[in-house]
C-alpha positions as CSV (number, residue, x, y, z in Angstrom):
1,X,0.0,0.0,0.0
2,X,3.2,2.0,-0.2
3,X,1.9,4.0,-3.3
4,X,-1.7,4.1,-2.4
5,X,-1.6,7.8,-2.3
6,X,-0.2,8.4,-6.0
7,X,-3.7,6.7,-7.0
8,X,-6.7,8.9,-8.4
9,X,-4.3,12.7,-8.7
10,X,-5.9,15.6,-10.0
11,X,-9.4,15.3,-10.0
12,X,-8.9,11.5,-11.7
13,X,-10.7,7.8,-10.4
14,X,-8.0,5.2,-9.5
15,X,-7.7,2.1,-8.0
16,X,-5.5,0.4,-5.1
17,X,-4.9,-3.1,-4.3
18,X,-3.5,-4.5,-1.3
19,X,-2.7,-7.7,-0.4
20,X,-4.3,-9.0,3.5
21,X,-2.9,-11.4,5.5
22,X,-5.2,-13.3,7.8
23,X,-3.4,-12.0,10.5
24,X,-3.8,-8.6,8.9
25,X,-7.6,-9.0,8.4
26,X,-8.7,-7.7,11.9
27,X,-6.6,-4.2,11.6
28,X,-7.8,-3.8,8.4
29,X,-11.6,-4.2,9.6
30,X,-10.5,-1.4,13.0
31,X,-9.8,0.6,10.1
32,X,-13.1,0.1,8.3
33,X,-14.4,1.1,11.7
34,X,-12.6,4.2,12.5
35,X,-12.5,5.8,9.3
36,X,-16.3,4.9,8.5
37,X,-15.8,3.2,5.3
38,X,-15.8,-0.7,3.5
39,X,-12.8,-2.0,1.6
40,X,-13.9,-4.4,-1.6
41,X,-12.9,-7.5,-1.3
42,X,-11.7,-9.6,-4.1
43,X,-11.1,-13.3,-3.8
44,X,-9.8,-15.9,-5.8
């Protein structure tokens, strides 16, 4: 997720990918909490 924040500049849609560990998975979902939004997730 280093260069997350080069994604969508000046006024443009983008998209960011990041790959989740399990042990990852329950950080990522505080986040979702705290910051009020929903990640996509894509699965194989």
């Amino acid at each position: 997720t280093h260069r997350s924040g080069r994604t969508a500049r000046a006024g443009r849609e983008g998209v960011s990918m990041a790959f989740v560990t399990a042990f990852e998975r329950k950080k990522l979902m505080d986040y979702e909490k705290t910051l009020g939004i929903s990640f996509e997730r894509i699965r194989e």
